[in-house]
NUFI-530187 format. One record per residue (C-alpha): x, y, z. Coordinates in pm, whole numbers. Example, Ala and Ser with C-alpha at 12.3 -4.5 7.8 and 13.67 -1.06 7.14 Angstrom:
2
(node (1230,-450,780))
(node (1367,-106,714))
***
This chain:
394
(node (-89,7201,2362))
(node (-269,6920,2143))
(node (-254,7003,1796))
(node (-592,6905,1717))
(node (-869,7165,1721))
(node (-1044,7179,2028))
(node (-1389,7123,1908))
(node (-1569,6875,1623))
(node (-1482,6528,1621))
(node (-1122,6374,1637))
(node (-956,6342,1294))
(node (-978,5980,1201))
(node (-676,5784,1230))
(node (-601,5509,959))
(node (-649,5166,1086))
(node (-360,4938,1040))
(node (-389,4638,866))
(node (-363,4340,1058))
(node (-102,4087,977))
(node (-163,3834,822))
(node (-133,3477,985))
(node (128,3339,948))
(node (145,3026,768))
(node (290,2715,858))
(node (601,2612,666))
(node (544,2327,371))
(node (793,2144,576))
(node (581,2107,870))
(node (422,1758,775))
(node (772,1629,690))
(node (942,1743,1052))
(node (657,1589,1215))
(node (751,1285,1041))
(node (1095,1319,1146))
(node (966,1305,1493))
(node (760,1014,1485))
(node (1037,756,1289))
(node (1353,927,1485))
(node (1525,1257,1425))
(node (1848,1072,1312))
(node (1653,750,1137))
(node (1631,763,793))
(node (1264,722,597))
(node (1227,330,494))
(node (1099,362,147))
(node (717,268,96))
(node (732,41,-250))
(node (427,-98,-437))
(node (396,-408,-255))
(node (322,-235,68))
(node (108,14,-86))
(node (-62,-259,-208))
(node (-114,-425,107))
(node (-228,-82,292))
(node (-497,-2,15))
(node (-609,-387,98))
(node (-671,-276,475))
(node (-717,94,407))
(node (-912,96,785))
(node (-601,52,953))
(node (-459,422,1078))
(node (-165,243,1212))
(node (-20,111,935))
(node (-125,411,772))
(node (103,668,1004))
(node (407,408,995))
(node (455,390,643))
(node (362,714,598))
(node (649,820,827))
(node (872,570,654))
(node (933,373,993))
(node (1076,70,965))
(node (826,-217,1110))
(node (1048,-472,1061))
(node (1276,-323,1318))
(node (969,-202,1551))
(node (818,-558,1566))
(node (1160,-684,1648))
(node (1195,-404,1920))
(node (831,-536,2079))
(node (935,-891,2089))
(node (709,-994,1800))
(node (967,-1051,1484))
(node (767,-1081,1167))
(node (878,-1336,904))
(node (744,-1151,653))
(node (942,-1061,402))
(node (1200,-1206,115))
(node (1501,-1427,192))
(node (1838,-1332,71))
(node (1853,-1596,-199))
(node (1513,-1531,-341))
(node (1638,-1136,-386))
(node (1916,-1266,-525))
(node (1823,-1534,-780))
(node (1534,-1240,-923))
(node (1829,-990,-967))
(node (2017,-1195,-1152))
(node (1679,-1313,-1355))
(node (1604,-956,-1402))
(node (1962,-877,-1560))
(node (1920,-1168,-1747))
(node (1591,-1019,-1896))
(node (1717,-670,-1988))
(node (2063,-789,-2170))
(node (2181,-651,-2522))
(node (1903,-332,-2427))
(node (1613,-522,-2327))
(node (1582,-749,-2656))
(node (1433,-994,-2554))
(node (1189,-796,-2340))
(node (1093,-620,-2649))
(node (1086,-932,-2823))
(node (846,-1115,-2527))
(node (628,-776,-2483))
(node (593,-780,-2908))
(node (491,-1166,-2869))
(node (248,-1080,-2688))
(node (88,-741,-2714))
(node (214,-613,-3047))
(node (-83,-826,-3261))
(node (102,-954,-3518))
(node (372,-661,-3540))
(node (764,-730,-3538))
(node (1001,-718,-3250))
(node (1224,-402,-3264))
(node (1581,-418,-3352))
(node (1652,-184,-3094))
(node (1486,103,-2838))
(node (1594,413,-2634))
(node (1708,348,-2277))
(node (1699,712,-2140))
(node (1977,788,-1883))
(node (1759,804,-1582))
(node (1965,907,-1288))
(node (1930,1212,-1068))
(node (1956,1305,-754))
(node (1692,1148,-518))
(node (1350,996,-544))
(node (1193,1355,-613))
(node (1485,1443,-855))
(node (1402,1072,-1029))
(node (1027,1086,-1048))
(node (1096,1445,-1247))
(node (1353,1291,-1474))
(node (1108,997,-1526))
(node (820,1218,-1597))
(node (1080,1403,-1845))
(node (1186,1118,-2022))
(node (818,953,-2083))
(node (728,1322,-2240))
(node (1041,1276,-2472))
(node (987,916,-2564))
(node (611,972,-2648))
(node (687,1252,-2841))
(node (1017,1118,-3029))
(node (745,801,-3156))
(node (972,522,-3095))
(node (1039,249,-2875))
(node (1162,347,-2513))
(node (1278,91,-2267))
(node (1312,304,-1913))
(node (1473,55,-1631))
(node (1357,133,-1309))
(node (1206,458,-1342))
(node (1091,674,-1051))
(node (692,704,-1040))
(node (531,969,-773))
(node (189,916,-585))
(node (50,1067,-309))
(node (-135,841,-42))
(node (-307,987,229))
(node (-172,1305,181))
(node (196,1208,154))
(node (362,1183,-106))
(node (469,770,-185))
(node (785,692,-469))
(node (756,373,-682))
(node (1000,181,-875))
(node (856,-40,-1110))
(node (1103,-308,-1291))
(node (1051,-152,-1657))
(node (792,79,-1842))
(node (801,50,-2252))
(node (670,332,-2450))
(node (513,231,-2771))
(node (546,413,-3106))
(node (173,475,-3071))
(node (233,665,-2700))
(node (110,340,-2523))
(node (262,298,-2216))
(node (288,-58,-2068))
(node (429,-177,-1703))
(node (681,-459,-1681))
(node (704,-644,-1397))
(node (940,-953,-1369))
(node (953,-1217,-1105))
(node (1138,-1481,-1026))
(node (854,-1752,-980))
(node (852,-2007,-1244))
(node (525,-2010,-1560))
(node (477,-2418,-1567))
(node (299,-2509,-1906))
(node (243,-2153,-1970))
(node (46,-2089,-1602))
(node (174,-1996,-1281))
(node (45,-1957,-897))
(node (-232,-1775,-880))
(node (-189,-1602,-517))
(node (144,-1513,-690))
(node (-18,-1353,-993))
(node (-268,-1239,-788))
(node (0,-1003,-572))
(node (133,-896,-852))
(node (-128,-801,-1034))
(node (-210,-551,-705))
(node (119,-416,-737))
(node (116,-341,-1102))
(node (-188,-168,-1006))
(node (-28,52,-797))
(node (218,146,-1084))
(node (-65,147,-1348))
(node (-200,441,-1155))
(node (103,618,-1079))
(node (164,676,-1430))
(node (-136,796,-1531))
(node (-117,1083,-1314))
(node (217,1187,-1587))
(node (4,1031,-1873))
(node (-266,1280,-1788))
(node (-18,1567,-1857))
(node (99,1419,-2178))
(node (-14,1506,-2506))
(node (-54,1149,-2746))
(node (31,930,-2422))
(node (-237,648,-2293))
(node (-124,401,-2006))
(node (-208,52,-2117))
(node (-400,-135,-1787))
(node (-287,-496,-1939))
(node (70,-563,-1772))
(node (365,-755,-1881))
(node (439,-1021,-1632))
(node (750,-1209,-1725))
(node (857,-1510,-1524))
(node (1129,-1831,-1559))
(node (1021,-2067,-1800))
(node (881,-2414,-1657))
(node (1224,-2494,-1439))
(node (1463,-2351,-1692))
(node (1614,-1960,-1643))
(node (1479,-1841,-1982))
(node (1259,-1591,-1963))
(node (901,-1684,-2101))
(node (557,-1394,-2038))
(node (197,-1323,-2043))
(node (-55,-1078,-2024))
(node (-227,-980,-1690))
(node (-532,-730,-1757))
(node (-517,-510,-1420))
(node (-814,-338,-1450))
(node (-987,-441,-1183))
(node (-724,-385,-915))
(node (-619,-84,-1048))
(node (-1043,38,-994))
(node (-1029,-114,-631))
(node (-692,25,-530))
(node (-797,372,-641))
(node (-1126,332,-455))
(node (-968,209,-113))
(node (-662,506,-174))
(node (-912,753,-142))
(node (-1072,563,182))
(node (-718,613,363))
(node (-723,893,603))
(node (-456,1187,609))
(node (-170,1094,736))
(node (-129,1430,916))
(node (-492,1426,1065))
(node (-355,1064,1233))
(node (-38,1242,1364))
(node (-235,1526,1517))
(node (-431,1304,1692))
(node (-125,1160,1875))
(node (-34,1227,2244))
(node (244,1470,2283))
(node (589,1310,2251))
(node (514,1020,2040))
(node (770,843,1873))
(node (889,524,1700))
(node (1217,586,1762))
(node (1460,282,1783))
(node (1658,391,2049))
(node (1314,413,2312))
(node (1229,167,2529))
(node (1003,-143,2451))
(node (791,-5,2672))
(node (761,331,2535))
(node (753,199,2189))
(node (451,-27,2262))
(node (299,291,2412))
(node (350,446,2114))
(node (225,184,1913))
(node (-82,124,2063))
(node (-169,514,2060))
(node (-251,473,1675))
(node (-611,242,1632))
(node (-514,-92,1424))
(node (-753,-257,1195))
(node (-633,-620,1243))
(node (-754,-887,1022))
(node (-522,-1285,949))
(node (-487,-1171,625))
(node (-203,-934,773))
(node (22,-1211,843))
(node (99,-1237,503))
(node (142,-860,450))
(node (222,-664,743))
(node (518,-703,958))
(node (375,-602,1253))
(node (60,-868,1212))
(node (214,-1081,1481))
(node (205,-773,1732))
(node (-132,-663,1699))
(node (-245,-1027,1659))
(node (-147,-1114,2021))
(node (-304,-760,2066))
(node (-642,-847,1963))
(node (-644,-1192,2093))
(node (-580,-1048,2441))
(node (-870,-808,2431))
(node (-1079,-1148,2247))
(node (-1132,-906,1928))
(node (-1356,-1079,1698))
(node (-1139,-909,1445))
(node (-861,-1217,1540))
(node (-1152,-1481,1349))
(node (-1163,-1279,1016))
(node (-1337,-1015,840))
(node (-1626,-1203,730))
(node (-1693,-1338,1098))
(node (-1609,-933,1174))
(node (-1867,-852,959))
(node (-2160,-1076,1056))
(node (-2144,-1033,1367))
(node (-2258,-650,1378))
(node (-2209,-461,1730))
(node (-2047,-767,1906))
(node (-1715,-666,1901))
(node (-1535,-924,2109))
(node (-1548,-1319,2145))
(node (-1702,-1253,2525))
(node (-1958,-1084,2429))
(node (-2065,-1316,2180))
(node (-2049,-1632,2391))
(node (-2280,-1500,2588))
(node (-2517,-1327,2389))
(node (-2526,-1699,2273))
(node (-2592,-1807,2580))
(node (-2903,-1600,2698))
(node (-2715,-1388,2922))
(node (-2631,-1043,2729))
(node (-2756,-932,2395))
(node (-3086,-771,2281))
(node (-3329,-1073,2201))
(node (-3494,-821,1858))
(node (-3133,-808,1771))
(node (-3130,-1037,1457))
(node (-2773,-1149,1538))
(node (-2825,-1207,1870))
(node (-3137,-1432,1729))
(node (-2940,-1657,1527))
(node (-2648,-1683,1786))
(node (-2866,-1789,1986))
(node (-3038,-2017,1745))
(node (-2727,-2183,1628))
(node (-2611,-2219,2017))
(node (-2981,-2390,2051))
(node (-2943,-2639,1743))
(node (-2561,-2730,1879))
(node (-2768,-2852,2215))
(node (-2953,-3021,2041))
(node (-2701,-3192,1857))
(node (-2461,-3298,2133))
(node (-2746,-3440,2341))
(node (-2838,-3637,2057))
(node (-2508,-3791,2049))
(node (-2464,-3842,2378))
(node (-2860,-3986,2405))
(node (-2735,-4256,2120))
(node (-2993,-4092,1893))
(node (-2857,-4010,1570))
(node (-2867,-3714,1459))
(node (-3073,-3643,1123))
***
């Protein structure tokens, strides 16, 4: 017999609560990332200068998902028959070590002494300054013993020398570990980057496309520390960097000032222009990887999954520029004749198209760069039958 009465309504019976969904592990991004470079392929390290160079083409998803994954494009390029030259030779790397070392002797005197000279306003070099022990274990255990040791120094109110700290920033939703050459912590809690290279300062100048790149990757640094300046009580990133260099053709160390204010505002602007790295990944075919040991052929399948934003300023930047180069001058990509031809040209998207919109036979006549294409095509008539006539041209 039931045990409920036989009449009135049944007794109400306690919903259960439905579980709750589950959420997806915090490693989830990282396996995926795994996937993509190789399960057994260790992540190749994304450093300022590359950072650098993606917030330069931040419309480029593919170089976006590589270094994001920490594949090395070096060795992909190689593996699709286009090696890249880009990059530093052995002796270069060399010779700027040993400048470096020869910078920081005897605790980074003469640093001090150079950074004094030229920021301090008047003030006198320091006899000597804190080099905190910086070592830990990895780049997360590093940027935390970094961040520790800028807190200390700016609240001790001396001079702090930290050689090669650790510096976290995320980019497109991964996180991205920096190594500048030196960071010097001011009495006041000013905190100024260091970075020292190995090309020479002639008559107190040097190469501008030099200064130029390094300017962008102090930038890079300059923002990764104010994301631990924000959290520090007194401390105040300074946006004027410290570029040291070899003195005329002589191995003594001479400096100047670089004011980095303007790459620091354009490399936080183009940053937040990158898109997710996981939103790229999930748009991926099922199965893809960079992994080494594929095929060419299933690594250019792979490669070509992920849109490229191709411009010639990649050759000097990119190591897979000659790749997607050939790539776009293949498919005649107007993107292969630069971004300001890219950009005034409008919707004529490859060289094709715009030969013949030149021509009369494709292009909307209202269009106004259809118009002057065929305008300009008109006025080069002109001018070769005037040649050829024997009438000269006015």
């Amino acid at each position: 017999m039931s045990e409920y009465p036989a009449s009135g309504p049944p007794p109400q019976i306690p919903a259960t609560r439905a579980p709750a969904p589950s959420r997806k592990p915090a490693t989830t991004l990282r396996q995926r990332l795994a996937e993509l470079r190789g399960p057994s392929v260790a992540p190749h390290p994304l450093d300022a200068r590359a950072l650098a160079a993606l917030a330069a083409n931040p419309g480029c998803r593919r170089r976006a998902l590589l270094d994001g994954a920490g594949v090395d494009k070096a060795g992909l390029a190689t593996a699709l028959g286009s090696p890249s030259g880009f990059g530093q030779s052995q002796f270069a790397l060399i010779r700027g070590n040993v400048f470096e070392a020869k910078v920081k002797a005897d605790g980074g005197t003469e640093l001090l002494r150079l950074l004094v000279e030229r920021l301090g306003g008047g003030a006198e070099a320091p006899a000597r300054a804190a080099v905190p022990d910086l070592t830990a274990a990895g780049p997360e255990g590093r940027a935390a013993r970094t961040a520790l040791a800028l807190r200390e120094a700016t609240a001790a109110g001396g001079w702090a020398l930290l050689d090669h700290p650790m510096l976290a920033l995320e980019v497109a939703g991964s996180p991205a570990y920096l190594e500048p050459d030196a960071v010097v912590v001011h009495p006041d809690g000013t905190w100024t980057v260091v970075e020292i290279k190995s090309f020479p300062m002639i008559d107190g100048s040097a190469d501008a496309a030099k200064v130029g790149a390094a300017a962008r990757q102090s930038a890079v640094y300059v923002l990764a520390l104010e994301r631990v300046a924000a959290v520090t009580e007194g401390a105040e990133v300074d946006h004027r960097v410290l570029l040291v260099c070899p003195k005329d053709f002589s191995n003594l160390p001479t400096a100047s000032v670089v004011d980095v204010r303007k790459q620091r505002a354009v490399t936080a602007r183009q940053l937040t222009r990158l898109a997710r790295v996981e939103d790229i990944a999930a748009a991926l075919p099922e199965g893809t990887t960079f992994d080494p040991d594929r095929s060419p052929e299933e690594l250019g399948s792979a490669v070509e999954a992920v849109p490229a934003a191709y411009a010639p300023e990649c050759l000097a930047a990119c190591e897979l520029a000659f790749h997607c180069r050939g790539r776009a001058r293949a498919e005649g990509a107007v993107e292969s004749l630069g971004r300001s031809v890219r950009g005034e040209l409008g919707g004529l998207t490859t060289v094709a198209g715009v030969l013949a919109a030149a021509a009369g036979k494709e292009g909307d006549p209202a269009d106004p760069t259809v118009a002057a294409l065929r305008r300009a095509a008109a006025l080069r008539a002109e001018a070769l039958a005037a040649v050829s006539g024997g009438v000269p041209c006015r």
